[in-house]
C-alpha positions in Angstrom: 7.6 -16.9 8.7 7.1 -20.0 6.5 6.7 -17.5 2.9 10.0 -16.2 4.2 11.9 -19.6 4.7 10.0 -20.6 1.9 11.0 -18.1 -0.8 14.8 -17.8 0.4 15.0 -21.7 0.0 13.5 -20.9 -3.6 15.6 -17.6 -4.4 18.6 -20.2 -3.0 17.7 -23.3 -5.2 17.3 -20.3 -8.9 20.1 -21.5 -11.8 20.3 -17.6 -12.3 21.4 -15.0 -9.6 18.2 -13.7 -8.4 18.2 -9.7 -7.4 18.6 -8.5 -3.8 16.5 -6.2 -4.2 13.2 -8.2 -5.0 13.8 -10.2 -2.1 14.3 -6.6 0.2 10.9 -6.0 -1.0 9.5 -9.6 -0.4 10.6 -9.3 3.0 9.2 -5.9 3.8 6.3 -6.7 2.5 6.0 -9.7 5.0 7.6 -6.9 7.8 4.5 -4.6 6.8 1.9 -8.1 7.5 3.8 -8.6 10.7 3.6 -4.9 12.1 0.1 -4.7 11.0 -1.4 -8.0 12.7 1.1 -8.7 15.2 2.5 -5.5 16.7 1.3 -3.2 19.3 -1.2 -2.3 15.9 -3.6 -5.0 16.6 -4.0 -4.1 20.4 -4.8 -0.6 20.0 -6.7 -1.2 17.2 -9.4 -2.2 19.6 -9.9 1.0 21.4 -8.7 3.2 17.9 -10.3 3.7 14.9 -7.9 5.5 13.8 -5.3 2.9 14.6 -7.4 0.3 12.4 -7.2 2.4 9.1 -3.5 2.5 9.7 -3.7 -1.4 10.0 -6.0 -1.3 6.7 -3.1 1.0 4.9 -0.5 -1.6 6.1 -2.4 -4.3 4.4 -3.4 -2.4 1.3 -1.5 -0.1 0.1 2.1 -1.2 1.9 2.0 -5.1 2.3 0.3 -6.0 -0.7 2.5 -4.2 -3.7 5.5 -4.8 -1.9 5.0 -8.5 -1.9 4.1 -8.2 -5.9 7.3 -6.5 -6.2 9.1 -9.3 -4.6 8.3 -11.2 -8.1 7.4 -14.1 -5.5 5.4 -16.5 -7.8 8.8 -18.3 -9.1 11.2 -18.1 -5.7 7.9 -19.3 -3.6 7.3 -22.5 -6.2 11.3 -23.0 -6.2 11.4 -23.3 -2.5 8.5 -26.0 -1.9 9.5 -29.7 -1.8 9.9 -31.0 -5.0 7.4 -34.0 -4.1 5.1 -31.8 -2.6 5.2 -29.4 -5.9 4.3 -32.6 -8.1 1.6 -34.0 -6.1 -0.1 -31.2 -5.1 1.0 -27.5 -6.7 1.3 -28.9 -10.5 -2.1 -30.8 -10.9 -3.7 -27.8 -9.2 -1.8 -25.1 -11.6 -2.1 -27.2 -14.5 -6.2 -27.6 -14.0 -8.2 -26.4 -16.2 -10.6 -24.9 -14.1 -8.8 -23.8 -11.3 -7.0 -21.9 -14.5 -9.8 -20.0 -16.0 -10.8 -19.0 -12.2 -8.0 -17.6 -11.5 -8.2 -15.9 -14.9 -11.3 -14.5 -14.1 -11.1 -13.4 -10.2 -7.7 -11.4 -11.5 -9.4 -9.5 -14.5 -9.1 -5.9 -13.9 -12.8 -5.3 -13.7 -13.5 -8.4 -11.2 -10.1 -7.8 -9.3 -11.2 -4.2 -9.1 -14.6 -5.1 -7.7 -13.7 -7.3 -5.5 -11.2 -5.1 -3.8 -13.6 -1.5 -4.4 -16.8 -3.7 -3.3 -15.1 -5.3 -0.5 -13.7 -1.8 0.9 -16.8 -0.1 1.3 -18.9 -3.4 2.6 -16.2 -3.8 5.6 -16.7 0.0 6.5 -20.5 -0.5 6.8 -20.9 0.7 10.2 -23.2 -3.3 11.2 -20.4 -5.3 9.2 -17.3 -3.4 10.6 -18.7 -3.3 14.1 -19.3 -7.4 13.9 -15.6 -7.8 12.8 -14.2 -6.0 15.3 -16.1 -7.4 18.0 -15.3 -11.1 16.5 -11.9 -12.8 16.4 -12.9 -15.3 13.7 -14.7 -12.6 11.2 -12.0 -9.8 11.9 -9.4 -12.7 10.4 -11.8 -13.0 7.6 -11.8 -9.4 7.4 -7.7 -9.0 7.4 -7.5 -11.9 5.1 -10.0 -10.7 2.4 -8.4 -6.9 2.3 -5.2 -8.4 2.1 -5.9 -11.1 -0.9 -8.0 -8.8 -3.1 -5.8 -6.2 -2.4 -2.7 -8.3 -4.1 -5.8 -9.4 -7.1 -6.0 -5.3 -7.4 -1.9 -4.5 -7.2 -1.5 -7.6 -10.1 -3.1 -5.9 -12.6 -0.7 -3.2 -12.0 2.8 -4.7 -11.4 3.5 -7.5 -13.4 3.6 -10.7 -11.1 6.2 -12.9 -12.9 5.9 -15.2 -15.1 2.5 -13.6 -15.4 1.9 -10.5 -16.8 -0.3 -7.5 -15.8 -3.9 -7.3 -17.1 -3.5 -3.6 -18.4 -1.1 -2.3 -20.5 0.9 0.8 -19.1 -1.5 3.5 -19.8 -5.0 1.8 -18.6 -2.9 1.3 -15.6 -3.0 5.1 -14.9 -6.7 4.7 -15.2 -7.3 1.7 -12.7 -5.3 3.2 -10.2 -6.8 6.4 -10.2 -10.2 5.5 -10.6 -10.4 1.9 -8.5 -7.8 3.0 -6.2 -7.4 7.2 -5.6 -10.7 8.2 -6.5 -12.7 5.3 -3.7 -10.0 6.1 -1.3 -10.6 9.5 -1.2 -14.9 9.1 -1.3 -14.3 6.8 1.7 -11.7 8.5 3.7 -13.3 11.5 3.1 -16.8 10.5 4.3 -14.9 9.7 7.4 -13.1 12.2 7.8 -15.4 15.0 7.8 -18.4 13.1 9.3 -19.9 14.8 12.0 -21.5 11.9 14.3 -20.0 8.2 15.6 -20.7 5.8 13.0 -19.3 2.9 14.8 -20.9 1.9 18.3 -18.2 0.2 19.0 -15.6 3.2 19.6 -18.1 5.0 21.5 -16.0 5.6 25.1 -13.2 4.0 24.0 -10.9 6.9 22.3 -11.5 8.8 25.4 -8.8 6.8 27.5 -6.2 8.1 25.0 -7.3 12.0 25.2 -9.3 12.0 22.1 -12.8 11.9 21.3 -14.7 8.6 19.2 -15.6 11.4 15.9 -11.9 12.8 16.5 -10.4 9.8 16.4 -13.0 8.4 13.4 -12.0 11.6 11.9 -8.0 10.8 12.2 -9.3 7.6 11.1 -10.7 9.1 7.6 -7.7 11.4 6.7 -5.1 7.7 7.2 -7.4 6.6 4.3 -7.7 9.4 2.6 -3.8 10.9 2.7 -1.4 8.2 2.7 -3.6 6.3 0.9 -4.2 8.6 -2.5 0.1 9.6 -2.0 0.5 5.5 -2.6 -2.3 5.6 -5.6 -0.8 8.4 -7.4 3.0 7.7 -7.1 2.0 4.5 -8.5 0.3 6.2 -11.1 3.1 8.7 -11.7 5.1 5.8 -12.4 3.0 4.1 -15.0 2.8 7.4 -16.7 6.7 7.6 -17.4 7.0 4.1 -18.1 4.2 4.4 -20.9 6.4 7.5 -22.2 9.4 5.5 -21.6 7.8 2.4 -24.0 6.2 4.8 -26.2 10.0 6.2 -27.2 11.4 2.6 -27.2 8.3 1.8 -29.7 9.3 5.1 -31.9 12.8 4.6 -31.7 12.4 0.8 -33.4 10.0 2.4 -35.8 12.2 4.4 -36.9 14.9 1.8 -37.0 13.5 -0.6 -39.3 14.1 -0.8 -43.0 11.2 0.1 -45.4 
């Protein structure tokens, strides 16, 4: 609610007409946050495996590029108090360490590490069964899928008035290989798993009419399906923009005088 009020003050306060449409996307991306965490989700999440992989997606794969498309960086900085922008947002951006941090943390190998590493270290049957089981770590848990998830998305779409850490066609790459590629290893080692891998589940499912490895099974194809359709639109789209600059690239070749 306060990034909402927060970026419409900003989007209000821009000299220049800022498009509806980034601020549709900003807002279902905040929508996708809300239905994940504080929906019926979250409560069935408990008993559902299956249900928490849909809550992981919602974070991931929906919330996070949505927000990035949002453009949110200039509306959210717009919308803070001016004073509070000058005595405590500007000597933080303008740091020099803070700078070359943040530099680092969203280079496309860390970014992708953090984000590939941090997916399959949640899912480890010890660490994922804590989490569930602990309000405190299961926030830590939401928080850190959500946050390296937007480090992962912002070396794909250009979070304004920064730019992308990969040109068009690496792009294709990163979200094939850091993004489709786990997605599938994961979800598919879930899906087609033939034993409970999670204590916690065990009796649970069964109140809804499903077994735990059915439901831990359901559980592996939400990663696996919706998950790779999201990784390879996205890379579908990189691929025709590359062609798309690639052309505008020839076509001012071609143009120039020799």
């Amino acid at each position: 609610m306060l990034a909402a009020v927060v970026y419409a003050r900003g989007v209000g306060a821009m000299r220049r007409r800022w498009p509806s449409g980034r601020t549709a996307l900003f807002g279902l991306g905040l929508v996708a946050i809300l239905v994940a965490l504080v929906s019926a989700i979250d409560f069935y999440a408990q008993d559902l495996f299956s249900i928490h992989m849909a809550q992981h997606m919602l974070l991931t794969v929906v919330a996070a590029p949505l927000l990035l498309l949002g453009q949110p960086i200039r509306p959210l900085l717009r919308g803070i108090p001016p004073a509070l922008r000058r005595s405590v947002f500007r000597p933080i951006a303008s740091n020099r360490i803070v700078r070359a941090v943040f530099d680092v943390v969203r280079s496309p190998l860390v970014a992708g590490f953090l984000y590939v590493g941090g997916l399959y270290y949640w899912h480890l049957p010890s660490v994922y069964d804590a989490a569930v089981e602990d309000p405190l770590l299961h926030a830590v848990e939401h928080s850190w899928f959500l946050v390296t998830a937007l480090l992962f998305w912002s070396n794909v779409i250009d979070p304004v008035p920064f730019r992308a850490g990969l040109s068009y066609a690496p792009r294709i790459v990163y979200l094939l290989l850091a993004g489709a590629a786990q997605n599938t290893i994961l979800g598919g080692l879930l899906a087609f798993s033939t034993r409970l891998l999670y204590p916690h589940y065990e009796g649970r499912p069964e109140q809804y009419g499903v077994s735990a490895v059915t439901d831990q099974r359901i559980g592996g194809a939400t990663m696996w399906v919706p998950g790779d359709l999201i990784f390879l639109a996205a890379a579908s789209l990189c691929f025709f923009l590359f062609l798309r600059a690639e052309e505008t690239e020839q076509l001012r070749r071609e143009s120039t005088p020799r």
